[in-house]
VEXDO-41008 format. One record per residue (C-alpha): residue number from 1; residue in one letter; z, y, x negated. Coordinates in steps of 0.25 Angstrom, whole numbers. Layout:
N
- NUM a Z Y X $
...
//
This chain:
682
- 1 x 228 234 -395 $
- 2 x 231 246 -406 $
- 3 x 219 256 -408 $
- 4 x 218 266 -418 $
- 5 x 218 282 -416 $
- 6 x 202 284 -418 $
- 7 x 197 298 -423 $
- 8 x 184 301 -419 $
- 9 x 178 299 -434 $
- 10 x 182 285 -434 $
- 11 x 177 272 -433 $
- 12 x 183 259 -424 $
- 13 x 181 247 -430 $
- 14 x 187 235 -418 $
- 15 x 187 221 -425 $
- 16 x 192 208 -416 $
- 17 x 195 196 -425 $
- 18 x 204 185 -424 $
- 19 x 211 192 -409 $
- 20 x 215 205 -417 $
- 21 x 209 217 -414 $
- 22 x 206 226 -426 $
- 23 x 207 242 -425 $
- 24 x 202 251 -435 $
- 25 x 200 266 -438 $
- 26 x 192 270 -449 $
- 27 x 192 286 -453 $
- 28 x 181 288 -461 $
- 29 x 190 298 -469 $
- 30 x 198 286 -472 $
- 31 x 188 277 -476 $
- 32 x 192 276 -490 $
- 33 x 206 271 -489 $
- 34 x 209 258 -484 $
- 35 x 214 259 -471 $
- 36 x 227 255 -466 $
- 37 x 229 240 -458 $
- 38 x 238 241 -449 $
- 39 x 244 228 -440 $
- 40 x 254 226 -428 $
- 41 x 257 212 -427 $
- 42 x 261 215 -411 $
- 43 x 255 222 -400 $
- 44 x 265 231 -400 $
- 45 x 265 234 -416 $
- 46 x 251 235 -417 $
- 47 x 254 246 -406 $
- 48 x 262 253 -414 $
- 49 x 254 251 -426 $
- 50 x 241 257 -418 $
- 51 x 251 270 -415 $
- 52 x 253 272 -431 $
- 53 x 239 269 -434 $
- 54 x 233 280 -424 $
- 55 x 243 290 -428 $
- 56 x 242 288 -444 $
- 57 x 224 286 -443 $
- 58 x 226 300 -433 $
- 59 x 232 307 -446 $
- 60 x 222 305 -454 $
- 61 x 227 295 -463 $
- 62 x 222 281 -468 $
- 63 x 215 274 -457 $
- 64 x 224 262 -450 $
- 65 x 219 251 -446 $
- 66 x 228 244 -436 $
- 67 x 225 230 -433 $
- 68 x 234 222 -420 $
- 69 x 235 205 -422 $
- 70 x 244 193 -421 $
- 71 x 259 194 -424 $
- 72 x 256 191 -439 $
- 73 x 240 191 -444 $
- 74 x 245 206 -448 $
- 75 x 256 201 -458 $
- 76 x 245 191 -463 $
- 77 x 234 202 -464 $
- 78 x 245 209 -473 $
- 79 x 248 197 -483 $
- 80 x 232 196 -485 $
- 81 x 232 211 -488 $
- 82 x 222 215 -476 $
- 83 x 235 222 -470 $
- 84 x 245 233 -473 $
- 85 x 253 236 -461 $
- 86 x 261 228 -452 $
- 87 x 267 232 -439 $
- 88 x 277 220 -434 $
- 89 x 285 217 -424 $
- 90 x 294 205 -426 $
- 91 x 296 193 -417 $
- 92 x 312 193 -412 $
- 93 x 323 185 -414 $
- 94 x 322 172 -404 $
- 95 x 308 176 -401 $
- 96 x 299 164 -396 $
- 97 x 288 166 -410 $
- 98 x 300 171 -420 $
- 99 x 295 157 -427 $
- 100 x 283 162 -427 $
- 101 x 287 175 -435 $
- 102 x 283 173 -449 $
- 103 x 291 181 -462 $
- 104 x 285 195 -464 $
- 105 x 276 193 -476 $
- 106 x 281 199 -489 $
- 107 x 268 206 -492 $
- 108 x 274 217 -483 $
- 109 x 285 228 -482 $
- 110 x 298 227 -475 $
- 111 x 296 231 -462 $
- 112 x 297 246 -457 $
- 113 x 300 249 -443 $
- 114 x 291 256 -436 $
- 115 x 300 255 -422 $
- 116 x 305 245 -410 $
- 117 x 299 242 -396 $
- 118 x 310 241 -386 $
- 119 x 306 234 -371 $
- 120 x 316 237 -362 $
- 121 x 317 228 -348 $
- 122 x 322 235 -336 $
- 123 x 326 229 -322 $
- 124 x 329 238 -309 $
- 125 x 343 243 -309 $
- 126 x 347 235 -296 $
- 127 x 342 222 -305 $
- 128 x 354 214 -310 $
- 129 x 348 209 -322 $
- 130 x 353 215 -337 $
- 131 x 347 207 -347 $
- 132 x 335 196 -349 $
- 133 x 333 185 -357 $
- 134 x 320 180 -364 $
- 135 x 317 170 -354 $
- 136 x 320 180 -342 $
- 137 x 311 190 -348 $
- 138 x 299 178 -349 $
- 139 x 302 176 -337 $
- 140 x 300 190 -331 $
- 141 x 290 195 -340 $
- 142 x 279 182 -343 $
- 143 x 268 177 -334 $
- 144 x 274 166 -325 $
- 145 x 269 159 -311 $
- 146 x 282 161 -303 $
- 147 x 289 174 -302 $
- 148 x 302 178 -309 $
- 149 x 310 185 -301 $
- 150 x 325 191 -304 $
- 151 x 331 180 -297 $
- 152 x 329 171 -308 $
- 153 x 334 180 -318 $
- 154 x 346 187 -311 $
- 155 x 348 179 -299 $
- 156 x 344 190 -291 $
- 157 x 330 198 -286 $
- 158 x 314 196 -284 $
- 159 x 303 195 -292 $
- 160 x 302 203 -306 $
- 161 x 293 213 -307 $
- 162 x 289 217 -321 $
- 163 x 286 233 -325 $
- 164 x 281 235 -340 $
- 165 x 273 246 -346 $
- 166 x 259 248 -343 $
- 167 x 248 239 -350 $
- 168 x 251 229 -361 $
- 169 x 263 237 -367 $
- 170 x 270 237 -379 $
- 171 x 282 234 -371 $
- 172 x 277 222 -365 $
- 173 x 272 217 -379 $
- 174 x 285 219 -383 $
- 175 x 292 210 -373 $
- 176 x 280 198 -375 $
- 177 x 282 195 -390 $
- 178 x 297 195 -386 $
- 179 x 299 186 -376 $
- 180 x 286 182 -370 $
- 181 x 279 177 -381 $
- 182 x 271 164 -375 $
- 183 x 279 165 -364 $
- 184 x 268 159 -355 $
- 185 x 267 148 -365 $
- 186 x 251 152 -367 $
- 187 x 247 159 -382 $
- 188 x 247 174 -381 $
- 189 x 258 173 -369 $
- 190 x 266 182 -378 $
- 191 x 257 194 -372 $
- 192 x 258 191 -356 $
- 193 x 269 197 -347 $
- 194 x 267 195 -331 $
- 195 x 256 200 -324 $
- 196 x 261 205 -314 $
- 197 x 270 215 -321 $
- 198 x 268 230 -317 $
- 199 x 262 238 -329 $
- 200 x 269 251 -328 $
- 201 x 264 265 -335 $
- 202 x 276 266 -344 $
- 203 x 291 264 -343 $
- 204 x 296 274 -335 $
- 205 x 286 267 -324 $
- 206 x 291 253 -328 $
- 207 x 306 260 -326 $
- 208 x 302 265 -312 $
- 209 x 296 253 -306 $
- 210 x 309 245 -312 $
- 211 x 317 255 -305 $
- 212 x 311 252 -291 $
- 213 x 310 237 -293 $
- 214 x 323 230 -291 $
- 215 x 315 218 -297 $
- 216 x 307 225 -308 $
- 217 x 308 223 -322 $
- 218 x 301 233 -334 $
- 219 x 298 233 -346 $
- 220 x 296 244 -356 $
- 221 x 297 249 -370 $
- 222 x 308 261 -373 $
- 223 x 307 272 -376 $
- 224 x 315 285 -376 $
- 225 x 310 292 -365 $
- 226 x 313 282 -355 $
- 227 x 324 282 -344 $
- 228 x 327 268 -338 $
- 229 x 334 273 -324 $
- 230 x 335 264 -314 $
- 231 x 333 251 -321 $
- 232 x 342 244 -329 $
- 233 x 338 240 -344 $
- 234 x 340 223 -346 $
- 235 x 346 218 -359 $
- 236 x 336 207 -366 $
- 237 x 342 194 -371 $
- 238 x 336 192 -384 $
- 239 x 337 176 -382 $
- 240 x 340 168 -370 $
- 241 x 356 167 -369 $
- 242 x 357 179 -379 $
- 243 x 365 191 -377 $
- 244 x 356 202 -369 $
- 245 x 353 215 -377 $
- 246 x 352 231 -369 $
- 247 x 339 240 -376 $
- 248 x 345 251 -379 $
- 249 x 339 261 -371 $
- 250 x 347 274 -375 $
- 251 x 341 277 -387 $
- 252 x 328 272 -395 $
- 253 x 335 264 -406 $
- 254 x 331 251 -414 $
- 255 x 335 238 -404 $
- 256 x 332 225 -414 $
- 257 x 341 217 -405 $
- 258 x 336 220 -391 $
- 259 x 325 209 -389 $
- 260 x 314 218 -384 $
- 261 x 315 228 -395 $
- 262 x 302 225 -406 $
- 263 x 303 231 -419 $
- 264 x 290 236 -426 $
- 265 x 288 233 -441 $
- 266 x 279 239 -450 $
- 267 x 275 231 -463 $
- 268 x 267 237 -474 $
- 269 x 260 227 -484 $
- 270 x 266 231 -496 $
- 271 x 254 234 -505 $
- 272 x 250 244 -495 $
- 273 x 265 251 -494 $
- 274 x 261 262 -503 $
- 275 x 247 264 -498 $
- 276 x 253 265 -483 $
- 277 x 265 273 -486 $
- 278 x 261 285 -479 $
- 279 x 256 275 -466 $
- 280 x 271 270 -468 $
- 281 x 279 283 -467 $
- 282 x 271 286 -454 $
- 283 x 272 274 -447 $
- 284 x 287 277 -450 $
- 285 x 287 292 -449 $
- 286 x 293 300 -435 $
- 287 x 278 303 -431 $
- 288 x 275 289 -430 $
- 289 x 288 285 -423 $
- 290 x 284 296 -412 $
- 291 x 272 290 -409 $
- 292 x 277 276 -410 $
- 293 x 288 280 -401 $
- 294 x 277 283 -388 $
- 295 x 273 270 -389 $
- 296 x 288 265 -387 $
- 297 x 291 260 -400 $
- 298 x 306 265 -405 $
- 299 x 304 270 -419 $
- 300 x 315 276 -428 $
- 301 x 312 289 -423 $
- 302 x 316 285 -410 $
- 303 x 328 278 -414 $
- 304 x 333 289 -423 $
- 305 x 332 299 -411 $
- 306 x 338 287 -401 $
- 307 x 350 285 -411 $
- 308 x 353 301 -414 $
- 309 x 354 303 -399 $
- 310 x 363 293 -398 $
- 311 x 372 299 -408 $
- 312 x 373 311 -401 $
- 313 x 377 304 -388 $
- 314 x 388 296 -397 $
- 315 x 392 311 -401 $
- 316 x 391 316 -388 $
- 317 x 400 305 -385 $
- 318 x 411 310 -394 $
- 319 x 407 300 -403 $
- 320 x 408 301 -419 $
- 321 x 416 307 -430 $
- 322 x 424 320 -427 $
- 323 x 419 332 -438 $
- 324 x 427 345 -436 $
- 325 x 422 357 -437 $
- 326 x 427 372 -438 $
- 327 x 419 386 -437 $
- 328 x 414 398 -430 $
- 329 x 412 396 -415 $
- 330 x 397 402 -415 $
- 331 x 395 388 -423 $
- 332 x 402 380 -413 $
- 333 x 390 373 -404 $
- 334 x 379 374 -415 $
- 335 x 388 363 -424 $
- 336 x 393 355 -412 $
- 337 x 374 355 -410 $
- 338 x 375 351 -424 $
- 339 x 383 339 -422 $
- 340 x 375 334 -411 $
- 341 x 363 337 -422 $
- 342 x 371 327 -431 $
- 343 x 374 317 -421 $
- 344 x 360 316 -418 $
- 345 x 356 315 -434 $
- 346 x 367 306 -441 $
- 347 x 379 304 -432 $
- 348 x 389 306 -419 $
- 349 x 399 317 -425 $
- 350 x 410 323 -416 $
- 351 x 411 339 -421 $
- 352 x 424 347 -419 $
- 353 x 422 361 -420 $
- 354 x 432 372 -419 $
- 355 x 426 384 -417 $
- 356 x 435 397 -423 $
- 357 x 432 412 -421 $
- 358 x 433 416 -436 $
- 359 x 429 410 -447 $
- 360 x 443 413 -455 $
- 361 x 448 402 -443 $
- 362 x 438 393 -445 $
- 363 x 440 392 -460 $
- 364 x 455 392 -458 $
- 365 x 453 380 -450 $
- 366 x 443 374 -460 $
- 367 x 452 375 -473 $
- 368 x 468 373 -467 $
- 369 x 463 361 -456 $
- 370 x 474 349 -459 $
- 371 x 468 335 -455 $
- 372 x 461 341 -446 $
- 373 x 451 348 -455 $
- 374 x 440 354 -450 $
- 375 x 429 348 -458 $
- 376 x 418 359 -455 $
- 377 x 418 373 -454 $
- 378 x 408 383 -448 $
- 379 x 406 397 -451 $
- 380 x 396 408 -447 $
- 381 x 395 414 -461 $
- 382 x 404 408 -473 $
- 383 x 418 412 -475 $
- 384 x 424 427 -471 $
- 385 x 432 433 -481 $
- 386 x 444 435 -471 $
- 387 x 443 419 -471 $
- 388 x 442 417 -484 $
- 389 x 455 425 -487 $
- 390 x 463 417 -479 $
- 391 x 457 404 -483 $
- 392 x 451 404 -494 $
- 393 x 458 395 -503 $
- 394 x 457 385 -493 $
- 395 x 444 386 -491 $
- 396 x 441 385 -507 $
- 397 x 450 373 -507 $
- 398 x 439 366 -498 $
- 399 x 428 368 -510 $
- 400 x 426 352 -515 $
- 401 x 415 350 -527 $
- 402 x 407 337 -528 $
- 403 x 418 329 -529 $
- 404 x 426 332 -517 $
- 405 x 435 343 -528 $
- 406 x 442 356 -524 $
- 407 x 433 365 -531 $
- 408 x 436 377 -523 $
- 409 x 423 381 -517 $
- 410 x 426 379 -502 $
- 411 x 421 369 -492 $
- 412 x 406 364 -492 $
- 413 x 397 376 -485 $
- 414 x 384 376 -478 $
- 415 x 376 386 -474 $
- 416 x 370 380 -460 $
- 417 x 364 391 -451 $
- 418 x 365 405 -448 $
- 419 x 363 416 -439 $
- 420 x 352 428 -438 $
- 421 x 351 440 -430 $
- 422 x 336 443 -429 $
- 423 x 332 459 -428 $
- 424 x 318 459 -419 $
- 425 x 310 471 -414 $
- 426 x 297 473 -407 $
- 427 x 284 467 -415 $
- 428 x 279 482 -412 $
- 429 x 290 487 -421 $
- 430 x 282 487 -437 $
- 431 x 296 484 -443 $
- 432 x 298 472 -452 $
- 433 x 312 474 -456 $
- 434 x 325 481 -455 $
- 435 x 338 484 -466 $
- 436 x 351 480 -458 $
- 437 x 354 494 -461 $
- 438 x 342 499 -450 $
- 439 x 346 487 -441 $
- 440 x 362 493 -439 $
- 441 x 356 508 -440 $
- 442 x 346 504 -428 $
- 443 x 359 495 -420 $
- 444 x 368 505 -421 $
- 445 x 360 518 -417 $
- 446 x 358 524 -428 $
- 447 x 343 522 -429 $
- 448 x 338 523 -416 $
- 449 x 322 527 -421 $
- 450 x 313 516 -427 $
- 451 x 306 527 -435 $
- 452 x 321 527 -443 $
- 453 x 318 513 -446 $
- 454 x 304 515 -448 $
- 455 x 292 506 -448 $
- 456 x 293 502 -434 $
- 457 x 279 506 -432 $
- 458 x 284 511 -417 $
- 459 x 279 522 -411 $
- 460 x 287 534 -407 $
- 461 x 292 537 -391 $
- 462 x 285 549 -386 $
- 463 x 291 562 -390 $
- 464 x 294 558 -403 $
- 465 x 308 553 -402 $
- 466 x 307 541 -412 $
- 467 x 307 527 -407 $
- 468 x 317 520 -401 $
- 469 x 325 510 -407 $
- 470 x 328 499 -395 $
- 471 x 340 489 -398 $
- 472 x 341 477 -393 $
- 473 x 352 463 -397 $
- 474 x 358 451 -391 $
- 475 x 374 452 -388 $
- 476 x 382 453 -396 $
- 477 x 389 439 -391 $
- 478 x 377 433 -397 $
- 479 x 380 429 -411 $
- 480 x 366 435 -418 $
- 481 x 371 447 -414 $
- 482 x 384 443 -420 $
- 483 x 374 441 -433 $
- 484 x 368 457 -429 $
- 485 x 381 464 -428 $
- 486 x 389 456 -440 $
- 487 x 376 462 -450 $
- 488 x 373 476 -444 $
- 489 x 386 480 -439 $
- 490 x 399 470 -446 $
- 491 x 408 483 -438 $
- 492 x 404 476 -424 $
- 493 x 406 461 -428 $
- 494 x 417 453 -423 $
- 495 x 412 439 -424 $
- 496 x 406 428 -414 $
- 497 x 412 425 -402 $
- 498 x 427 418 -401 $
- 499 x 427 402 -396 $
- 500 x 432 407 -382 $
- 501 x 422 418 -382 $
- 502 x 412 409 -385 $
- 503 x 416 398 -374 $
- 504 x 416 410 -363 $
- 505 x 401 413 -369 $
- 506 x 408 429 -373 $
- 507 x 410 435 -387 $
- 508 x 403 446 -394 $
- 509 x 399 447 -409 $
- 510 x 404 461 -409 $
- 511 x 417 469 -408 $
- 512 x 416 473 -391 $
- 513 x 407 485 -390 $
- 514 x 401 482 -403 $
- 515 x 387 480 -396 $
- 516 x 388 491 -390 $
- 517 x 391 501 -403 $
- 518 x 378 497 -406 $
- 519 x 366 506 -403 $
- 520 x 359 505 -390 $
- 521 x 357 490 -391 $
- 522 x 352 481 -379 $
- 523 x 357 469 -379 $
- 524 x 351 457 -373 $
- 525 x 354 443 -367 $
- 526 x 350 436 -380 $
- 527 x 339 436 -391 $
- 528 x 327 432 -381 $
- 529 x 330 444 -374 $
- 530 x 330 453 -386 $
- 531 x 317 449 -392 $
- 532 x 311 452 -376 $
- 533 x 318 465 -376 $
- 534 x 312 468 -390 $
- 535 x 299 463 -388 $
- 536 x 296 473 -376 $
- 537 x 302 484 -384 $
- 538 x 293 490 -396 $
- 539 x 307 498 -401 $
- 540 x 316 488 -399 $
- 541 x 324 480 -410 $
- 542 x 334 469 -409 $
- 543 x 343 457 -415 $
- 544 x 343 442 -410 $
- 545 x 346 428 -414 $
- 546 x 336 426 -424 $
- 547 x 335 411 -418 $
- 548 x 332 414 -405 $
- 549 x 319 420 -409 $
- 550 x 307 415 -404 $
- 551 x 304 403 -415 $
- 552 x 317 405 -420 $
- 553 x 315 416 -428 $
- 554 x 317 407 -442 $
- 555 x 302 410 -447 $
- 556 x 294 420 -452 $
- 557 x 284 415 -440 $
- 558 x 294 414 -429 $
- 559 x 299 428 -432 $
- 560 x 286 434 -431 $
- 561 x 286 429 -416 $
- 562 x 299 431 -411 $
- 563 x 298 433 -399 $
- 564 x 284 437 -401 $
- 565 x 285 452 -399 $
- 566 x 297 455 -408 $
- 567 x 298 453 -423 $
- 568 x 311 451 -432 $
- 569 x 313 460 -442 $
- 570 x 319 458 -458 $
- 571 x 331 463 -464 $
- 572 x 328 472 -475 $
- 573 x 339 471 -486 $
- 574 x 339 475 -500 $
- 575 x 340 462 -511 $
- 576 x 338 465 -525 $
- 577 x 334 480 -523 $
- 578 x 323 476 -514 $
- 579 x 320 477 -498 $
- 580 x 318 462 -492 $
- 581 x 316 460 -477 $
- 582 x 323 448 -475 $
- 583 x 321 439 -461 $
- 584 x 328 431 -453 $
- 585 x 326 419 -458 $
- 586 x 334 406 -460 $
- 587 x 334 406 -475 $
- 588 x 337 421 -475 $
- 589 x 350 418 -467 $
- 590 x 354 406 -476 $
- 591 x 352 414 -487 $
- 592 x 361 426 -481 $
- 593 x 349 435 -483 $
- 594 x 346 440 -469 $
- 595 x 358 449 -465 $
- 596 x 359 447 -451 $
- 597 x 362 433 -451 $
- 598 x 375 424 -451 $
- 599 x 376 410 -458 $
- 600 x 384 397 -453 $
- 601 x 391 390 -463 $
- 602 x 397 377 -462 $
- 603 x 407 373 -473 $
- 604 x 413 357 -473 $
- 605 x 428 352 -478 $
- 606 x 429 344 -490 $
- 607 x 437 336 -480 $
- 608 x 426 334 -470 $
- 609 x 423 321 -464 $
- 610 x 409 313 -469 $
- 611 x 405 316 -454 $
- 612 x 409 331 -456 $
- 613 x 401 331 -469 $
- 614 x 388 325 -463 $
- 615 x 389 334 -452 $
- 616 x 390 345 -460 $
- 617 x 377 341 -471 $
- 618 x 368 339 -457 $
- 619 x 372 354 -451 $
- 620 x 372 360 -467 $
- 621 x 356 353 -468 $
- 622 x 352 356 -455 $
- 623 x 351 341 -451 $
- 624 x 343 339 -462 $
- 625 x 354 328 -470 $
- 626 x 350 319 -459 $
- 627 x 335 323 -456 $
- 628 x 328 309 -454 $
- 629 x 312 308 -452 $
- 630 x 316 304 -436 $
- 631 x 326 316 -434 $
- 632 x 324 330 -437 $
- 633 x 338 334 -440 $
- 634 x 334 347 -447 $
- 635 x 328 352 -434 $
- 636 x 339 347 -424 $
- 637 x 348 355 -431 $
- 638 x 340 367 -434 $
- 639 x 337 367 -418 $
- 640 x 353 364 -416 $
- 641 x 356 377 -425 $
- 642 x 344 386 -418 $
- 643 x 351 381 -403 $
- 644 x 362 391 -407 $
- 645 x 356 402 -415 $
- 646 x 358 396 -428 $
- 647 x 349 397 -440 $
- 648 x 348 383 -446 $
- 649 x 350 386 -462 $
- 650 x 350 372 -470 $
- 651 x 340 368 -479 $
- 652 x 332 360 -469 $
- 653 x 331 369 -460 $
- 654 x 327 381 -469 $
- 655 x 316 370 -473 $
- 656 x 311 367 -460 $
- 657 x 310 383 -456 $
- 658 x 302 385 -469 $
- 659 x 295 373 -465 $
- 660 x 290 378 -452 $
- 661 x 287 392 -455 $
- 662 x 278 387 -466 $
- 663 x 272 377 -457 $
- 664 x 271 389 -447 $
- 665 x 265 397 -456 $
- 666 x 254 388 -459 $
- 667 x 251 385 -444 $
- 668 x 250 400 -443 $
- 669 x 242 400 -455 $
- 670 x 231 390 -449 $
- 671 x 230 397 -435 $
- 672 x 227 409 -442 $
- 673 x 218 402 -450 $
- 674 x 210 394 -438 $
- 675 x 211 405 -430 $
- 676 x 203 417 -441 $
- 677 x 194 405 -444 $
- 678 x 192 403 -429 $
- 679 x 176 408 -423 $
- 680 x 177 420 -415 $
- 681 x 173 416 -400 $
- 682 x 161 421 -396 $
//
């Protein structure tokens, strides 16, 4: 029977009248607002009702009140106005009550729903039963005198045994109304099943006693997590003589036609819609979906997950259009990510990409492809003079306006991500920022004394000979130090790595012994490894990927703590005739403002496919053009992008960076705060 979450200022009022039992909470700061009355018209609504009501009266909100009775007394209490919220659960096609079943009043909403219960029957593997009927399943599962055994079903094996969930489940709820409803011909029948049948802890269990029971049978509701191995799922025959149906266990989707699926209604009186707005955008909202989904109900949270990973097998498959693509081989596995990204959010896409080593080949193949056209084009920073020289006029020809017209201007671009290379020293070190002209003087020998820098705050070796600078980086075959060396020494750049040096995991960023030209610099395994070598080294400074900083390095906060012991140092450059110290940060490389840094570009043909398009406007957003309340798109692609060393720089994801730092900010802000208002311990 559902209960309401208590608090410990409340008070429980318990009513029995008329076979319903009444539940109420009343919060004393609530008191002055009518509270909410909530009904099921099921054991199993009521259930799911109870989980909302706890959760909603927990939060502080308008009290609920949630009240469990017959299959229609709640519809009549809304009519005469004493309700305002209806869970329902309707009675099936071919039902035994269907007649029973009177029209949903008019005085309520259209129903809104909440989710689907699914019971799924299993039976040992070695059993050679596949399917059951009504009649067979009343047979197994009602009270009888004689015992049933599989013989009389399948010509073959002992007595049944029956597994289900522990106590008087939702599952086996589900399965009386359906097809046990009076099956003993006494009133109530409806809520008997066997006594004999072993009450499992949960399904798991009930799979493992079927597994070991050539003549078990279980019973229980379906959920995500669970593996039936070693028992085989039975299809349910809606009618006697009717065509068997399979649950579909794969995935959590909506199942109207398989017989043991009940959906959950919610109705709302509609006098009270705009008082219970708020109470109806929860009961619908991804917070109560998770909680409704522990108790096994299949909500549109889990169905939307259930159906996005099935697109992604279908593309893992090689199903779904073909969208081709050209560009830089650096960009190669983070957009074949981002097509898995956009399988998952909108729909199986087959993507083609040609990686080239230039970008005056990629573009070529861009602007002269035949029928073959490459409808996308990736590029780590736009268009090189050397290719525009050589295409150019193409490449303007691709320019459309609204209309689809030539108008000269070049294919559609997006800015999508970027690149930085982070410079870090020791937290002992006072210095805050650094001109690039400093960065290529220390790098290449010709500072070699923080006192030449100044402001390091560092204290001389003994003997007076000036402090030490200690240089440390990742290889050059890492493409932030491609970043590094491109900004601080253009002389020593030769580009990422080939295709085949990038299949033989070789390639260098830098002309060969272009590393070594500069200036007693240690090189390390990888950024980890730097920010270690720093941190133990007062005197030492270094460049790294930026992302693979402790926290990511995208925040004012995060940058503070990398690595704990280390702190990332600004770029000074002079803007308007003034000195700004400008971080790494994401809006900073979008906006070309931090210099050592590098942005992806990807650019779409006017002749691109609607698939191509799409494809393009979810990576250009960063998910966000199909961001639904049950899937974070935004953040699967962010995380896609931050996988490879990318910087995700769409609008959505800037957002949701400033988002959390503020949010950071102010948790920062109240720790402070608890913790300066805190009484010293005596």
């Amino acid at each position: 029977m559902p209960q309401v979450l208590l608090r410990s200022t409340a008070r429980l009022s318990v009513v029995m009248a008329f076979g319903v039992l009444f539940i109420s909470v009343v919060l004393g700061a609530d008191d002055e607002q009518p509270p909410i009355r909530v009904y099921g018209t099921r054991a199993f609504t009521g259930a799911v009702m109870d989980v909302l009501c706890r959760q909603w009266t927990a939060s502080g909100n308008i009290r609920a009140e949630c009240l469990a009775g017959n299959p229609w007394g709640p519809f009549d209490e809304v009519v005469r106005g004493q309700g305002e919220v209806v869970a329902h659960s309707p009675f099936a096609e071919g039902q035994l009550e269907v007649n029973e079943e009177p029209p949903i009043p008019p005085e309520v909403t259209a129903p809104m729903v909440l989710g689907e219960f699914r019971v799924i029957l299993v039976a040992n593997s070695a059993n050679t039963v596949r399917e059951l009927n009504p009649t067979q399943i009343a047979s197994i599962l009602a009270p009888k005198d004689k015992t049933v055994t599989w013989e009389q079903i399948s010509e073959r094996g002992g007595k049944v045994n029956v597994y289900v969930e522990a106590g008087d489940s939702l599952c086996t709820d589900v399965v009386r109304w359906r097809f046990l409803a009076h099956s003993d011909g006494r009133s109530g029948g409806r809520f008997v099943v066997r006594d004999d049948a072993v009450h499992c802890s949960d399904a798991d269990d009930v799979i493992k006693r079927v597994s070991r029971d050539v003549n078990g049978v279980g019973l229980f509701l379906w959920r995500d997590s669970i593996r039936a191995s070693g028992v085989r799922v039975l299809a349910i025959s809606p009618r006697n003589g009717a065509t068997a149906v399979a649950p579909e266990v794969r995935v959590s989707t909506f199942q109207p036609d398989y017989p043991l699926s009940r959906p959950v209604l919610l109705y709302i009186r509609k006098d009270a819609e705009r008082r219970l707005s708020d109470f109806t955008k929860f009961c619908l909202s991804p917070e109560a979906a998770r909680s409704l989904g522990a108790i096994g109900l299949i909500t549109e949270l889990s169905q939307a997950k259930g159906i996005a990973e099935k697109r992604v097998a279908e593309a893992k498959a090689g199903k779904g259009p073909h969208v081709s693509a050209v560009g830089t081989t650096q960009q190669r596995q983070p957009m074949q990510e981002l097509a898995t990204e956009f399988a998952r959010a909108k729909a199986a896409t087959q993507l083609s990409y040609a990686p080239a080593d230039a970008d005056v080949s990629s573009i070529g193949a861009f602007v002269t492809g035949g029928e073959q056209v490459r409808e996308l084009l990736v590029l780590d920073e736009k268009p090189s003079a050397k290719a525009m020289e050589k295409y150019g006029e193409k490449w303007n020809s691709l320019g459309v306006d609204k209309d689809g017209k030539p108008d000269g201007t070049g294919p559609e671009e997006f800015c999508i991500a970027g690149r930085a290379t982070a410079v870090i020293v020791n937290g002992a070190n006072g210095i805050k920022s650094i001109t690039m002209g400093q960065l290529a003087a220390i790098f290449s020998g010709e500072a070699d004394d923080w006192n030449i820098i100044g402001s390091s705050g560092l204290s001389a070796q003994a003997g007076g000979k000036g402090i030490p600078i200690h240089r440390f980086g990742v290889p050059s075959s890492d493409p932030a130090a491609g970043v590094f060396y491109r900004n601080c020494f253009p002389e020593l750049y030769v580009g990422p790595a080939t295709e085949s040096e990038a299949r033989r995991g070789a390639g260098s960023n830098v002309r060969p012994g272009g590393a070594a030209s500069v200036q007693k610099l240690t090189l390390k395994k990888d950024t980890a490894d730097v920010v270690a070598a720093v941190s133990m080294d007062p005197n030492a400074i270094g460049f790294v990927d930026l992302t693979a900083l402790p926290g990511g390095g995208l925040s004012v906060d995060s940058l503070a703590k990398a690595g704990q012991t280390v702190k990332v140092l600004a770029i000074q450059l002079k803007i308007g005739g003034e000195t700004k110290a400008i971080a790494p940060t994401a809006r900073n490389v979008r906006n070309a403002m931090y210099p050592l840094s590098q942005r992806i570009f990807l650019y779409v043909h006017p002749k691109a496919s609607d698939t191509a398009k799409d494809f393009a406007k979810f990576v250009a957003t960063c998910g966000g053009s199909e961001a639904t309340p049950y899937a974070d798109t935004v953040k699967a692609v962010m995380d896609a992008y931050a996988k490879n060393g990318l910087i995700p720089l769409g609008d959505a994801a800037l957002d949701r960076l400033a988002k959390d730092e503020i949010e950071a900010s102010k948790a920062k802000a109240e720790a402070e705060s608890a913790k300066s208002t805190k009484p010293p311990t005596k």
